[in-house]
N, CA, C and O atoms as CSV, one atom per row, in Angstrom:
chain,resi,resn,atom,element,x,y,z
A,1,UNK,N,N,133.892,-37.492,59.907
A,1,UNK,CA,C,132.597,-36.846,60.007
A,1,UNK,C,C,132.471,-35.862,58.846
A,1,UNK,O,O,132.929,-34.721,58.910
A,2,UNK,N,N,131.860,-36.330,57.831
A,2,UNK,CA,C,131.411,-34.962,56.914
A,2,UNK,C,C,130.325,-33.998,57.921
A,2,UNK,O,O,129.858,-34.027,59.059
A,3,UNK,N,N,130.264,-32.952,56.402
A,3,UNK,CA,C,129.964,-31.620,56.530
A,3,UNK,C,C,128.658,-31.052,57.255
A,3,UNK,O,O,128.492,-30.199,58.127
A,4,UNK,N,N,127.568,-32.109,56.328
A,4,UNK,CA,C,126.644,-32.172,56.933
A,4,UNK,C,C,126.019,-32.731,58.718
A,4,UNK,O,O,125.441,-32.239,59.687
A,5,UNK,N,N,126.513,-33.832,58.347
A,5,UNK,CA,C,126.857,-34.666,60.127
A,5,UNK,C,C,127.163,-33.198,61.098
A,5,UNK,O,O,126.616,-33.018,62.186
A,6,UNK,N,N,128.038,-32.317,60.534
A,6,UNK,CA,C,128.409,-31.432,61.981
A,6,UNK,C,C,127.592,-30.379,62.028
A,6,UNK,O,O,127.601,-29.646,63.018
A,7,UNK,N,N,126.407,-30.049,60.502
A,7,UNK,CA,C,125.569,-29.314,60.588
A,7,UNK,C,C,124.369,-29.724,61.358
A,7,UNK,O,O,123.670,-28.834,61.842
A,8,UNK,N,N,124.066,-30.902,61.517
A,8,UNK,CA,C,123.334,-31.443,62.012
A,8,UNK,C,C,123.238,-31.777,63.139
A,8,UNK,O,O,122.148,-31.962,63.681
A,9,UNK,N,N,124.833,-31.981,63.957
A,9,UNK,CA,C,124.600,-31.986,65.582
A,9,UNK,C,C,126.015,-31.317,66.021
A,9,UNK,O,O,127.056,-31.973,65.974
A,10,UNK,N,N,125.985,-30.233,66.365
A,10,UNK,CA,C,127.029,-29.458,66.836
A,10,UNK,C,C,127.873,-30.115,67.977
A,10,UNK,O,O,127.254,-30.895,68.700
A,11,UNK,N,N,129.176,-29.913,68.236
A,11,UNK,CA,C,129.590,-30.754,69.259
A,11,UNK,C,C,128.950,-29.812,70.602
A,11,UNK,O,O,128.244,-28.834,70.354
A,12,UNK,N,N,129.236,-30.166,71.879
A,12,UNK,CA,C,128.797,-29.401,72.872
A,12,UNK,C,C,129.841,-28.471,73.614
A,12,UNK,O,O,129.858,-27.920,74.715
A,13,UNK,N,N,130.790,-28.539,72.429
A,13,UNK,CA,C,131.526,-27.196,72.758
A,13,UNK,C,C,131.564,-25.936,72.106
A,13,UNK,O,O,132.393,-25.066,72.371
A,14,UNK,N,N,130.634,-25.835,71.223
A,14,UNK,CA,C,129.801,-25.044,70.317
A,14,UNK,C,C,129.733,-23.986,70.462
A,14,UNK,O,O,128.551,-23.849,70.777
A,15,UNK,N,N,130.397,-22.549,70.470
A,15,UNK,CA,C,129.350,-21.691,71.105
A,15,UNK,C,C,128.222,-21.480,70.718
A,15,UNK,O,O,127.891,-21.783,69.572
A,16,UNK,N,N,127.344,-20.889,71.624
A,16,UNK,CA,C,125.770,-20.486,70.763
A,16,UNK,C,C,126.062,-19.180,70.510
A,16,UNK,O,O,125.031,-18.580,70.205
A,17,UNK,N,N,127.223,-18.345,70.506
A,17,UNK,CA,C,126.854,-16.948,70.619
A,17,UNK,C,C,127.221,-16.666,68.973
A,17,UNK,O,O,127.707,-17.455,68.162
A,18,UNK,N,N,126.756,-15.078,68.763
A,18,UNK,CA,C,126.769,-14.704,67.362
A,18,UNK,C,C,127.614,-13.510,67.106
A,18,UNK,O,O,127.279,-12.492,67.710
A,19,UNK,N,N,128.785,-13.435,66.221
A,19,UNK,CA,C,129.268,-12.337,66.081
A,19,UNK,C,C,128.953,-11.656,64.795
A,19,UNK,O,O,128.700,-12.416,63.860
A,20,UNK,N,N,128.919,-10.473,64.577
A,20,UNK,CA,C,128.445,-9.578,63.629
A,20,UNK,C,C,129.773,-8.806,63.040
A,20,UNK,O,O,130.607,-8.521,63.901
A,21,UNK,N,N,130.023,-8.500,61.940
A,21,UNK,CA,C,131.045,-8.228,61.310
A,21,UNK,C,C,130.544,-7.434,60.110
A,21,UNK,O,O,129.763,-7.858,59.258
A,22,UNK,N,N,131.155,-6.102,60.164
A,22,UNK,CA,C,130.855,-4.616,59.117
A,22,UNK,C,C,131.448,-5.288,57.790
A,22,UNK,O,O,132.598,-5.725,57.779
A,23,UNK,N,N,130.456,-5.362,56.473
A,23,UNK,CA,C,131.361,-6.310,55.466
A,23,UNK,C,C,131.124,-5.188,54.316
A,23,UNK,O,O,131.178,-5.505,53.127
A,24,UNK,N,N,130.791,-3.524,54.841
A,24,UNK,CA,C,130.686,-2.230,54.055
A,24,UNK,C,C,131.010,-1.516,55.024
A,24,UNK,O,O,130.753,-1.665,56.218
A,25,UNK,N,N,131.918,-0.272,54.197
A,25,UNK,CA,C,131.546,0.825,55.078
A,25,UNK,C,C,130.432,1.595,54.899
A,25,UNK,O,O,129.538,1.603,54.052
A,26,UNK,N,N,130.789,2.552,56.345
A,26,UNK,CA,C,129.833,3.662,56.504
A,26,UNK,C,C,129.501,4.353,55.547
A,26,UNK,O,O,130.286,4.410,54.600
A,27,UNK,N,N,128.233,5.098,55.486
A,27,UNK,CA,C,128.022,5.767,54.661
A,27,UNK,C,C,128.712,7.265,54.830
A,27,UNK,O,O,129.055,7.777,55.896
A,28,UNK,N,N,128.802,7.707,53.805
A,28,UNK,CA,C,128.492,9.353,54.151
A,28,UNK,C,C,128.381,10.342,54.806
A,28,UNK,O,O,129.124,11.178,55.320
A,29,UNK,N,N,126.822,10.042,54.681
A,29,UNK,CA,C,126.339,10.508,55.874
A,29,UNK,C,C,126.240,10.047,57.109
A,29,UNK,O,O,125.918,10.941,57.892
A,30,UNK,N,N,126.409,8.871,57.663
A,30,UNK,CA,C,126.758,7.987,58.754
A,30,UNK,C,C,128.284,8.707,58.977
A,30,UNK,O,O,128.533,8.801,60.179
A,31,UNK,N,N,129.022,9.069,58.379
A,31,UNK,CA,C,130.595,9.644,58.621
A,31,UNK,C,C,130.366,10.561,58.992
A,31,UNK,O,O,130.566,10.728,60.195
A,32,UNK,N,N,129.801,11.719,58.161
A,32,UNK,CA,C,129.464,13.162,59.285
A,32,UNK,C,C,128.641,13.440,60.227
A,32,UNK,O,O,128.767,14.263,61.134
A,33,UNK,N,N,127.622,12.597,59.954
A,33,UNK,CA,C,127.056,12.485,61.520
A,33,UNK,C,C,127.888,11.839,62.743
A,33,UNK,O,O,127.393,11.695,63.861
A,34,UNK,N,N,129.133,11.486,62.427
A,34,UNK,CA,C,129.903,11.143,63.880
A,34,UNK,C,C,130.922,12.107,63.451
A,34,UNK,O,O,131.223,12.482,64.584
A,35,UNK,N,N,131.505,12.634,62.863
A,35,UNK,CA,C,132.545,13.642,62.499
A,35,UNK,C,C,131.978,15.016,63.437
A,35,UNK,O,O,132.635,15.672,64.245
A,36,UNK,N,N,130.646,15.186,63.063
A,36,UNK,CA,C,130.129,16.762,63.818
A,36,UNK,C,C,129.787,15.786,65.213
A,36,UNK,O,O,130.257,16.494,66.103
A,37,UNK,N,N,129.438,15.015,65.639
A,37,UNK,CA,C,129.275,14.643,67.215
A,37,UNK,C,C,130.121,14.476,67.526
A,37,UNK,O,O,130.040,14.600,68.748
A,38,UNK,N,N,131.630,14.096,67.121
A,38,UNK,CA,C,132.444,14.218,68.176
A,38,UNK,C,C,133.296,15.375,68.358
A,38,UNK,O,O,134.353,15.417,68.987
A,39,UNK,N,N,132.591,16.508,67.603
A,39,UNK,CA,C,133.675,17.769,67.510
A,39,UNK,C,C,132.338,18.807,67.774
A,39,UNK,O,O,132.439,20.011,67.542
A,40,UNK,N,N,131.137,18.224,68.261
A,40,UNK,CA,C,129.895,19.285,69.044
A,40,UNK,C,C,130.403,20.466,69.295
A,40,UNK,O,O,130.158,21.360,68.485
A,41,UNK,N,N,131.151,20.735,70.361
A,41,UNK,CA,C,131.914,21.723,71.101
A,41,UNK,C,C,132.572,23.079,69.926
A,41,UNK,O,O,132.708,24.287,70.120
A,42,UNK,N,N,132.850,22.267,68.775
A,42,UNK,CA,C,134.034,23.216,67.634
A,42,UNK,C,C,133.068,23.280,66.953
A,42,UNK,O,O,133.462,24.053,66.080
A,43,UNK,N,N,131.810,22.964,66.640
A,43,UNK,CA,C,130.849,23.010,65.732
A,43,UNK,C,C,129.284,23.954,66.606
A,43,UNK,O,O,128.189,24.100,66.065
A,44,UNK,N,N,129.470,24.196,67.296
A,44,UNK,CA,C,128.162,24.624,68.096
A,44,UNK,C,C,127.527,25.803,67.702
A,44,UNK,O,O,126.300,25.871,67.761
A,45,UNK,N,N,128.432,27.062,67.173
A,45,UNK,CA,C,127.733,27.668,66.433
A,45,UNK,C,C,127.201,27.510,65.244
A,45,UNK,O,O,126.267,28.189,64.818
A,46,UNK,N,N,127.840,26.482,64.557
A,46,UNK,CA,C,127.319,26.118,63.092
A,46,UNK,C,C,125.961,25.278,62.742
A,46,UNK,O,O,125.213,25.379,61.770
A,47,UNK,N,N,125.897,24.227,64.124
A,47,UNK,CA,C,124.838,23.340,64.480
A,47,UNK,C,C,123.521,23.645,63.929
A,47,UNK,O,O,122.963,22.912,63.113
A,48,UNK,N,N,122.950,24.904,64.451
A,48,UNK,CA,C,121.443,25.713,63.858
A,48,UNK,C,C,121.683,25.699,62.158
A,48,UNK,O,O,120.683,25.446,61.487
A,49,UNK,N,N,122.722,25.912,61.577
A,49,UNK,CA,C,122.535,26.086,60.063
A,49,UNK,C,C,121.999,24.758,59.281
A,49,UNK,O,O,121.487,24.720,58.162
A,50,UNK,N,N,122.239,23.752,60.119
A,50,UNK,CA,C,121.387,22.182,59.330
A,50,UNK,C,C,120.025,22.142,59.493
A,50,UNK,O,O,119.207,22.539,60.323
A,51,UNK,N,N,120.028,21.583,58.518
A,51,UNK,CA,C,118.505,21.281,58.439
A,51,UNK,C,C,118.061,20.370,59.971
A,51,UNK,O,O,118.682,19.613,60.717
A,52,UNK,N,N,116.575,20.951,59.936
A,52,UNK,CA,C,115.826,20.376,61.231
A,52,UNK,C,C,116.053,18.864,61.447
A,52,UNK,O,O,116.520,18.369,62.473
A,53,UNK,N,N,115.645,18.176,60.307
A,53,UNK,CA,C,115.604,16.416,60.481
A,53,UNK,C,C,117.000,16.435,60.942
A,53,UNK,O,O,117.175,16.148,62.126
A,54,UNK,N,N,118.473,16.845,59.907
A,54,UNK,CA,C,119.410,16.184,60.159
A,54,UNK,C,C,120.072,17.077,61.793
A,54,UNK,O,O,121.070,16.642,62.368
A,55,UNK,N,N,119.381,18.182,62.248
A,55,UNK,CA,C,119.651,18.548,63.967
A,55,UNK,C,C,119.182,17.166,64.830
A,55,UNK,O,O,119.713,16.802,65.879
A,56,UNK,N,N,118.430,16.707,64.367
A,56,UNK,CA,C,117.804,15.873,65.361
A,56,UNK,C,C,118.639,14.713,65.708
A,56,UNK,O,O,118.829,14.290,66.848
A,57,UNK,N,N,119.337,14.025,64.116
A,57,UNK,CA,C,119.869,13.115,64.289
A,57,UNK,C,C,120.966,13.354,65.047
A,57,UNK,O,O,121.395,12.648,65.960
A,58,UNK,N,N,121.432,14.437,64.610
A,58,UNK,CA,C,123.289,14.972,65.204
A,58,UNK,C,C,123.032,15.042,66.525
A,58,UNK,O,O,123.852,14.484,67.254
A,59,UNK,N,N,122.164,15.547,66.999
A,59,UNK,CA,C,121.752,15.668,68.776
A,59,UNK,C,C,121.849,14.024,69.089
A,59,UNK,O,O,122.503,13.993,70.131
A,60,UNK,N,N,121.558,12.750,68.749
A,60,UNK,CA,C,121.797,11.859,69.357
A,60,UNK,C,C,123.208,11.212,69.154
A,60,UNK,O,O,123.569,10.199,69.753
A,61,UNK,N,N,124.035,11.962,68.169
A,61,UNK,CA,C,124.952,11.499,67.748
A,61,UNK,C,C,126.155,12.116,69.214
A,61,UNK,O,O,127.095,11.602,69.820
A,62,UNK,N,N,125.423,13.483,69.268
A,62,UNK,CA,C,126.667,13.982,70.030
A,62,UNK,C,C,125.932,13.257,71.386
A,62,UNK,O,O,126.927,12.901,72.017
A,63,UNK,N,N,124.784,12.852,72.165
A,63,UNK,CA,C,124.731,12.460,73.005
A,63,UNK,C,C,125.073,10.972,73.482
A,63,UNK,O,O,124.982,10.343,74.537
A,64,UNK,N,N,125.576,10.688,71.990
A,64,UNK,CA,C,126.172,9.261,72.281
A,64,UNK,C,C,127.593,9.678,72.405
A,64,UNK,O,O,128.286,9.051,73.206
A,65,UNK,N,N,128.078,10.562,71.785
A,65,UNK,CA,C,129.628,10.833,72.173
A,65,UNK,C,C,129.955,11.263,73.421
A,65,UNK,O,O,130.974,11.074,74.086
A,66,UNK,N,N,128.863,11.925,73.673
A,66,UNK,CA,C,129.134,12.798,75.535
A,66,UNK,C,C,129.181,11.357,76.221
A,66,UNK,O,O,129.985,11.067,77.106
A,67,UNK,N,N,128.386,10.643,75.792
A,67,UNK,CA,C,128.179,9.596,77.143
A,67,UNK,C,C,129.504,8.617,77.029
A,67,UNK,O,O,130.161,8.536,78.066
A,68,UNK,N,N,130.001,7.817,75.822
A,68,UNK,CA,C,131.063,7.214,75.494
A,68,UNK,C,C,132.527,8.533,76.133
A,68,UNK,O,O,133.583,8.204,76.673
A,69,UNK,N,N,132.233,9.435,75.933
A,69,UNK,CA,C,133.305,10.265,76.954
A,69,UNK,C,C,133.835,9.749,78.056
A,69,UNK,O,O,134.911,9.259,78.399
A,70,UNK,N,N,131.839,10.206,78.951
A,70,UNK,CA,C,132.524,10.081,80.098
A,70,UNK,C,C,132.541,9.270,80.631
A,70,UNK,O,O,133.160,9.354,81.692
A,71,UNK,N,N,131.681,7.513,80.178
A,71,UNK,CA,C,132.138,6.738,81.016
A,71,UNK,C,C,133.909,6.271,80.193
A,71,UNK,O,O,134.049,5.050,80.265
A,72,UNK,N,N,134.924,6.838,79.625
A,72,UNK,CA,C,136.253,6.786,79.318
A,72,UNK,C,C,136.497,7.464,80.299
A,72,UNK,O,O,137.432,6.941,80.904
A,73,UNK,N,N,135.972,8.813,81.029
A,73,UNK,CA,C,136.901,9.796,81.857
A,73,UNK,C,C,137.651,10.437,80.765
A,73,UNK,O,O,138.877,10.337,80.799
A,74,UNK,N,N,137.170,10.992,79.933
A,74,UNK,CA,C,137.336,11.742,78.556
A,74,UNK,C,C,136.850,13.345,79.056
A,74,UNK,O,O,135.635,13.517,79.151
A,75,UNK,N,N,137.576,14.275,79.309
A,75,UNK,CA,C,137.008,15.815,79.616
A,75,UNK,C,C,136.098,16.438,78.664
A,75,UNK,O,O,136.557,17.097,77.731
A,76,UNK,N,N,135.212,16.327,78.778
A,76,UNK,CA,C,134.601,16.794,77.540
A,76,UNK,C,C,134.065,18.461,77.199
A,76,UNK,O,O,132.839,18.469,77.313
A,77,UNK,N,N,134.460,19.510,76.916
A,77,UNK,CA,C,133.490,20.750,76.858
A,77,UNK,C,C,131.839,21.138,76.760
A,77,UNK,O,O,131.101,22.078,77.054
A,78,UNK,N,N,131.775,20.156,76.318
A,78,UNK,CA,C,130.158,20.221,76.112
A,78,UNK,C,C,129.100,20.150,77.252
A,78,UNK,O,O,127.900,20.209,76.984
């Protein structure tokens, strides 16, 4: 069976599903925005000194870390 033939009719053990794979890293700023959310707690007085846009983002950053906490059963301070 060539190449094409199997592009053309998949066997029916095929999966249909799709996996996704990081083929860059993170940016930057994608790094400290999870660097200060998962250290909220050690950073909380410093938090107000960022700029407004990038508070906003960090607030969902750390509310994705609180939540990945606790469904771990991770103690969290925050």
């Amino acid at each position: 069976m060539d190449s094409i033939s199997v592009l053309q009719s998949p066997s029916q053990s095929h999966s249909g599903d799709l996996l996704v794979f990081q083929t860059e890293p993170y940016s930057l700023h994608r790094l400290c925005e999870d660097c200060i959310g998962r250290n909220a707690w050690t950073l909380r007085h410093q938090l107000s000194w960022l700029p407004t846009k990038f508070q906003e983002t960090v607030k969902k950053r750390i509310s994705f870390f609180r939540t990945a906490a606790k469904s771990q059963g991770i103690h969290n301070p925050t």
